[in-house]
N, C-alpha and C positions, 0 to 999 in steps of 0.2 A: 908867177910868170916864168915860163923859160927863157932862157938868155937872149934870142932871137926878138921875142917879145916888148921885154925888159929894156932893152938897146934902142926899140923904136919909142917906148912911151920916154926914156930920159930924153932923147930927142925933138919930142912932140914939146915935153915941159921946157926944152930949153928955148925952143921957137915962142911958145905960148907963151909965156913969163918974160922972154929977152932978157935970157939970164946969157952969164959970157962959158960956164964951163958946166955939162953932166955930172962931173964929178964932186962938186958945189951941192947940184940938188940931190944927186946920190946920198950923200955923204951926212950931210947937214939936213934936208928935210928930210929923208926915207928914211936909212938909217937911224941919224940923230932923233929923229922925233920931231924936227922942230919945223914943222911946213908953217909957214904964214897964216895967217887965221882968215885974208882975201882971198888965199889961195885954194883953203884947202876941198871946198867943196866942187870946183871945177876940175882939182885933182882927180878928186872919188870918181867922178865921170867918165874922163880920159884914161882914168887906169880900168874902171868896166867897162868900156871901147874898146880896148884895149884886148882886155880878156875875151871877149868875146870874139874877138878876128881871131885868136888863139885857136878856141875851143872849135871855129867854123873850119880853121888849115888842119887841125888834127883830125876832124872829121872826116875831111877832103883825102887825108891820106887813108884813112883807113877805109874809104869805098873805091879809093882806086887799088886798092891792094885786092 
């Protein structure tokens, strides 16, 4: 994910989860490795959501170029 990207989905997980800090699920589930085992397959989801808006804005730039 690009950083723009990346920034929205730590956001989406901190809403979805009602966790208190990004840098928490940064840090500890992404990095660390260690996402929750209730979590992880709504994770898979929201991060291919995710990418997909990605892949539809870089599109977006390159037809209007």
């Amino acid at each position: 994910m690009n950083d723009e990207t990346r920034q929205e989905a730590l956001q989406c997980l901190l809403e979805e989860f009602d966790e208190k800090s990004t840098k928490h699920i940064q840090k500890n589930w992404i990095i660390g490795g260690r996402i929750p085992e209730e979590h992880q397959e709504k994770i898979v989801q929201i991060f291919q959501n995710f990418l997909r808006i990605q892949i539809y804005r870089i599109n977006e730039i390159k037809v209007n170029l």
